[in-house]
C-alpha positions in Angstrom: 305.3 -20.4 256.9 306.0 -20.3 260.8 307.6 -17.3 260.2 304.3 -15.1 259.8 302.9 -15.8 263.0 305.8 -14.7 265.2 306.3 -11.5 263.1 302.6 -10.8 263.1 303.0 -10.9 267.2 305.5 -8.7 267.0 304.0 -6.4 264.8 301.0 -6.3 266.3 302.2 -5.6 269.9 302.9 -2.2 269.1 299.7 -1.4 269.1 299.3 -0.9 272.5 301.0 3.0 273.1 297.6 3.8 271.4 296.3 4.7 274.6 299.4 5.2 276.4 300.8 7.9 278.3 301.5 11.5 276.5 298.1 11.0 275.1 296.5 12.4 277.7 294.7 15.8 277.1 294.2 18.5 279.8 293.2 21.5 278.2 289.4 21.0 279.1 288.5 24.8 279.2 290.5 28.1 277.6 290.5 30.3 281.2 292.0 27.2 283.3 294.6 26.7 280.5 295.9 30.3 280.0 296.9 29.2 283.4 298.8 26.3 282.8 295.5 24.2 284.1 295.8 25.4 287.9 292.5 25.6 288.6 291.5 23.3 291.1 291.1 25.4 294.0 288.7 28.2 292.4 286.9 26.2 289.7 285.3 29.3 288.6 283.4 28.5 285.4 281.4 25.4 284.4 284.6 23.2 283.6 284.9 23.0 287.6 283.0 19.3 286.4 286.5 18.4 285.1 289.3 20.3 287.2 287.2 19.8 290.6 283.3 19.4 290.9 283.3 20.9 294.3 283.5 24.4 292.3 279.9 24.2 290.9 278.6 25.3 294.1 280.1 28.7 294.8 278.6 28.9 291.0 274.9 30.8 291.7 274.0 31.0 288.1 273.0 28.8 285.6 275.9 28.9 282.9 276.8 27.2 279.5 280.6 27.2 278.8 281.7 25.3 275.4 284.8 25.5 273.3 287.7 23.7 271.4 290.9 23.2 271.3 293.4 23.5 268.3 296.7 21.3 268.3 299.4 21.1 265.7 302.2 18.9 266.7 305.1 18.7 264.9 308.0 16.0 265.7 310.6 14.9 264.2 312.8 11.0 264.2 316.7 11.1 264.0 317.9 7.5 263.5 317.2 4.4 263.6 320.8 3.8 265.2 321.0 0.6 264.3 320.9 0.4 260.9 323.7 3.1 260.7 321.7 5.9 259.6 320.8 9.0 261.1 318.2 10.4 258.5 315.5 13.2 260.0 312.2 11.9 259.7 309.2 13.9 260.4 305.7 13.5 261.5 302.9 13.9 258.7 301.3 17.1 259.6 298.1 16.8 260.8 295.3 19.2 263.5 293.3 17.7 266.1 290.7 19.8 268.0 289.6 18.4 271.2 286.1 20.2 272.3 284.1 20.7 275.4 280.9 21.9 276.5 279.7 22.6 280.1 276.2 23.2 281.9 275.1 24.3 285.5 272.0 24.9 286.7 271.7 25.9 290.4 269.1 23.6 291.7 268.5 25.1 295.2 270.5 26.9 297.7 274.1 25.1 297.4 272.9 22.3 295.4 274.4 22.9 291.8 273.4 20.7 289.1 275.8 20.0 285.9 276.6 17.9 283.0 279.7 18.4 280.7 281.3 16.6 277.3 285.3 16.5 277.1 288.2 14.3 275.6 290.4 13.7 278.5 292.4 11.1 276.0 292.7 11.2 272.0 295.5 12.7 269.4 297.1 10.7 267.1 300.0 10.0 265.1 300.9 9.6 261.2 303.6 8.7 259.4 304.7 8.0 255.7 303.9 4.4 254.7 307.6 3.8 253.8 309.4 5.2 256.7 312.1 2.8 258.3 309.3 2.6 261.9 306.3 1.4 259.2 306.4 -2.3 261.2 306.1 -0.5 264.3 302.9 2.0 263.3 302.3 4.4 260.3 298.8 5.8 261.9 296.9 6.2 264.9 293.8 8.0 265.3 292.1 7.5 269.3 289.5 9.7 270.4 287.4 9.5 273.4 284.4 11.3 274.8 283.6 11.6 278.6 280.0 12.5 279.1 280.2 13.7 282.9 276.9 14.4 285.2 277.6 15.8 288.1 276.2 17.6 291.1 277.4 19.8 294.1 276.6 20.7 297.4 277.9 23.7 299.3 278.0 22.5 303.3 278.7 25.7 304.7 279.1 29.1 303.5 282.9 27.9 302.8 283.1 24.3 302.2 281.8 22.0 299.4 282.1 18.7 297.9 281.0 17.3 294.4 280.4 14.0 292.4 279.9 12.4 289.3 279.7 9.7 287.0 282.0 9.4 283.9 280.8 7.8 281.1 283.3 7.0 278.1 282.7 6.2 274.8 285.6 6.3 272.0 287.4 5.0 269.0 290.8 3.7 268.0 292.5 3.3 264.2 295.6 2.0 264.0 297.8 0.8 260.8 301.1 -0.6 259.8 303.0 -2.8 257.6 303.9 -6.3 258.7 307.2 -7.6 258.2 306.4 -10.9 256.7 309.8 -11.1 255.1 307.8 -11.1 251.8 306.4 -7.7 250.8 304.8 -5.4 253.2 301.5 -6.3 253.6 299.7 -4.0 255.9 296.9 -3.9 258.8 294.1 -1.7 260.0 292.4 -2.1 263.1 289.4 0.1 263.7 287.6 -0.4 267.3 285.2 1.1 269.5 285.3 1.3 273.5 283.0 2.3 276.2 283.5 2.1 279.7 282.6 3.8 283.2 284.1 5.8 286.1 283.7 8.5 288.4 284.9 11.3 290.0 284.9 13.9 293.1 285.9 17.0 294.6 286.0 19.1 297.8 286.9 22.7 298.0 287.6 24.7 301.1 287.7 29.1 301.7 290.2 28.6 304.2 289.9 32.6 304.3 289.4 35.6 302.0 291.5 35.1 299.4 292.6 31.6 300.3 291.2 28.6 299.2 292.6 24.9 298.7 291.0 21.8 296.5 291.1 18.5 295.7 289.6 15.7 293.3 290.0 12.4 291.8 289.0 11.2 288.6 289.0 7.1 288.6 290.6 4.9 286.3 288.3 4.0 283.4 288.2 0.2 282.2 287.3 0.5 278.7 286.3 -2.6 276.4 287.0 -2.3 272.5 285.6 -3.7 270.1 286.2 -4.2 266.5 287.5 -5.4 263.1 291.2 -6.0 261.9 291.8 -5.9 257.8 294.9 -7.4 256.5 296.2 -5.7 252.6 296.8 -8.1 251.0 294.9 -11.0 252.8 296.6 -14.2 254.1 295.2 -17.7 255.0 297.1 -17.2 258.2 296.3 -13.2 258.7 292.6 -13.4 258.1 290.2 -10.7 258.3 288.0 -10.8 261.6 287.0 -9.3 264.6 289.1 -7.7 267.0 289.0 -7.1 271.0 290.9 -5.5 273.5 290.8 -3.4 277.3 292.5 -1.0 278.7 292.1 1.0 282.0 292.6 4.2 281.7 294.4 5.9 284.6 293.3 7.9 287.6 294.3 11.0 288.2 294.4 13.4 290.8 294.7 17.2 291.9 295.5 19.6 294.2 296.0 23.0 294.7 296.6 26.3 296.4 294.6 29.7 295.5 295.6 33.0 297.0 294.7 36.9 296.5 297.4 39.0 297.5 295.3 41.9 296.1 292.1 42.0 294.3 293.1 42.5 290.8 295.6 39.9 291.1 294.8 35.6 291.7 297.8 33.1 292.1 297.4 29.1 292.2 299.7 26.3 292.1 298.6 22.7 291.6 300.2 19.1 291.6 298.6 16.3 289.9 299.0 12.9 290.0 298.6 10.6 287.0 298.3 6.5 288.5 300.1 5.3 284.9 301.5 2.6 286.7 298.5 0.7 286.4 299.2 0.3 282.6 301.6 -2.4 282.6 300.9 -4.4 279.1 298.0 -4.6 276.5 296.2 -7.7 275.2 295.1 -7.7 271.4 293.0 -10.5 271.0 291.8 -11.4 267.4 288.9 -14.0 266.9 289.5 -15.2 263.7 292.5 -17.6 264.4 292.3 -17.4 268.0 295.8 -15.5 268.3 296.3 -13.0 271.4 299.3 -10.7 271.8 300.8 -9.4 275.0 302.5 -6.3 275.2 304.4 -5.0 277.9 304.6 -2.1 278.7 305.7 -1.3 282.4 304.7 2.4 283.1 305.5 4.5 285.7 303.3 6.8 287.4 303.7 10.4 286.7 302.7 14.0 287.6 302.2 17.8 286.4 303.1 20.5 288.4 301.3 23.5 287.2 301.7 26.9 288.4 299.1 30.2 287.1 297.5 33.2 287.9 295.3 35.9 286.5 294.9 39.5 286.5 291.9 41.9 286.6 292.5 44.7 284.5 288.8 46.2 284.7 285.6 44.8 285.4 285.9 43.2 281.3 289.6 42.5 280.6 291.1 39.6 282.4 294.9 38.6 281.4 296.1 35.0 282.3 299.6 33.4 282.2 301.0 30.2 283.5 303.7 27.5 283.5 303.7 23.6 284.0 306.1 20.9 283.8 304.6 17.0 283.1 307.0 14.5 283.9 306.7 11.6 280.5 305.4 8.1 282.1 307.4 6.2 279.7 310.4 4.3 280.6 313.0 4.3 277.7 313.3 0.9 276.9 309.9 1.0 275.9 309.8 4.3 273.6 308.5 3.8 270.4 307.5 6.2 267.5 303.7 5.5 267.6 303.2 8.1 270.1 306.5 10.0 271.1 306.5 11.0 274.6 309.8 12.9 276.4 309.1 15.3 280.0 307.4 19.0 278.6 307.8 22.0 279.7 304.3 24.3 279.2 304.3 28.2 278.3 300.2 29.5 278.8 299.2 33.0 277.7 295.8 34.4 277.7 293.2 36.4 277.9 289.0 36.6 279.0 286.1 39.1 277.9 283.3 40.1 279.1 280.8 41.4 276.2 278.0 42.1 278.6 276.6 40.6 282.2 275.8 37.2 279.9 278.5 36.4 277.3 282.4 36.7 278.1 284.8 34.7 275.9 288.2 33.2 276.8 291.2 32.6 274.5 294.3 31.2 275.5 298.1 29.8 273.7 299.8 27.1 274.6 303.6 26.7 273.7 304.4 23.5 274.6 308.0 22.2 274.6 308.8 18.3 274.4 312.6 17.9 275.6 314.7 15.8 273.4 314.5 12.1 273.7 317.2 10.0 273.4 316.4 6.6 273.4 318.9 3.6 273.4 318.6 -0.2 274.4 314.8 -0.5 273.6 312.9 -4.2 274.2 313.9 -6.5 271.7 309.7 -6.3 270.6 310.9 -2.2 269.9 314.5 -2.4 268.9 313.9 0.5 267.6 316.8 3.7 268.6 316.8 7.0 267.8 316.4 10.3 269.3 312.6 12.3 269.2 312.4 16.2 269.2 308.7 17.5 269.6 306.9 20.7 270.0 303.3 21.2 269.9 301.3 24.9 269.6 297.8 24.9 271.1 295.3 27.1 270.8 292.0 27.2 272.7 288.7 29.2 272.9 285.6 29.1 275.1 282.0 31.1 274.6 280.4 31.7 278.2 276.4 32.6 278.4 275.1 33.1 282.1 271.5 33.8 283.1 
């Protein structure tokens, strides 16, 4: 019997890459993602309360921009290594569509007034019950909605700054088997998390047809809440309540717009994603008292993102762009709940305008997970294999300005 609560520990500790890196989302808008997301220094539509608040007041209109996001991943597992077999596994197939809706309202000369709804975090992961990883995960399902107020003030005729509040609200499933040594019996934890932060912006027309910006989005605490069910029930795994934190990482941006003509708009951006901060995860669960600790030891990462658009007439815009995001996750720590490798991002799009008031924005995504051999994992993981993912992403936005 002293067997189950060690292997419940174990078992439990990979629950923890639920909020980990790779499962950030930053396709908040269809025009800033048919360029690969380098959109810090224009900031032209109402998702400027995402890429950089400081945006919203070059923005003399009152505007409503909303939209989703469709994403079909698709990996597959080679291995496990050590158990001498190299059988392909593959991800259930499954959709997930992210959403976001903006509004502006210029409240007086340079003082721009906003509130926006986006998933800067979510996705998920599913695999079959029976797979060799089932003691590691067989689901995840996170999502998480930032409700963002913000305003912006333009100081002079080329300068502005912007600020906001980010509040969080969002839910976590997870499931697996637990290797018990008798039977799999399996567990579901279903939680919900709130939490606060903030964010801020400056942008500055260093000339016509060059402009530079900046923000910061802060790391979010967020407190769970929630309820952990054990299938088949055990005196030792009992049913109860559930509680965990997390703090979600800051990020930051930066980037470099230029005009070399006036059809034609160029930007490159770097961003920087503060992962380091996530170092382990606590599970604590009230009905026997038991806590797990999970390391997790990340590292902090970036994006650099490079796009540009194109002015074909005063209706048709076409957009491209490129990115490379550098994983956060060390190797000895990979594990199949959420696969994670460095990406490589192809962005194609396109915008137009139906009349002075409505325009619509579609863009593709093509993104490109490099292979992920992963070898030596921590003794918690021991789990070796090799990950190959791609992921298509398709996004449109609906534009009305008064």
């Amino acid at each position: 019997m002293k067997r189950f609560p060690l292997v419940f520990l174990v078992s439990l500790m990979a629950a923890s890459l639920t909020y980990s890196g790779g499962f950030q989302l930053n396709e908040h808008g269809a025009r800033a993602m048919a360029q690969a997301g380098a959109f810090a220094a224009r900031a032209y539509d109402p998702s400027a309360i995402y890429f950089n608040p400081a945006g919203l007041a070059f923005q003399t209109q009152s505007s409503a921009y909303a939209g989703a996001t469709l994403i079909i991943p698709a990996t597959s597992f080679y291995g496990p290594y050590q158990h001498n077999s190299n059988e392909q596994t593959d991800l259930v197939k499954n959709v997930f569509t992210p959403i976001n809706i903006y509004f502006s309202y210029p409240m007086a000369d340079g003082l721009t007034a906003a509130i926006g709804v986006n998933n800067p975090y979510g996705l998920g992961t599913e695999w079959n019950v029976d797979w060799a990883g089932r003691f590691l995960t067989t689901k995840v399902d996170l999502k998480t909605f930032f409700i963002s107020p913000t305003l912006s003030y333009r100081i002079t005729e080329d300068f502005s700054v912007g600020a906001g509040v980010n509040f969080v609200t969002g839910s976590v499933l997870l499931e697996r088997a637990i290797n018990t040594g008798f039977g799999d019996p399996r567990v579901s934890i279903d939680m919900n998390a709130t939490g606060w932060g903030f964010n801020a912006g400056a942008l500055f027309k260093i000339a016509p047809g060059f402009s530079v910006g900046a923000s910061y989005r802060s790391p979010v605490k967020v407190d769970a809440t929630g309820k952990a069910t054990f299938t088949p029930g055990y005196g030792v795994l009992p049913n109860g309540d559930a509680a965990s934190s997390i703090e979600l990482p800051a990020t930051a941006l930066i980037g470099v717009a230029y005009k070399p003509f006036e059809e034609l708009e160029l930007e490159a951006d770097y961003q920087f994603v503060g992962w380091s901060s996530y170092n382990e995860l606590v599970l604590e669960f009230k009905a026997n008292n038991s806590k797990s600790v999970a390391p997790k030891n990340y590292k902090d990462s970036y994006i650099i993102r490079f796009g540009g658009e194109y002015a074909l007439n005063d209706d048709w815009r076409i957009r491209a762009g490129y990115f490379y995001d550098r994983s956060p996750v060390r190797s000895e720590y990979m594990e199949p709940m959420l696969p994670d490798a460095d990406r490589d991002g192809y962005n194609i799009g396109f915008g137009y305008l139906f009349s002075p008031h409505f325009s619509i924005d579609i863009a593709y995504l093509y993104l490109d997970f490099r292979d992920r051999k992963v070898e030596n994992t921590i003794p918690e993981i021991s789990f070796d294999g090799t990950y190959k993912t791609l992921v298509h992403l398709l996004a449109v936005n609906f534009g009305y300005t008064l």
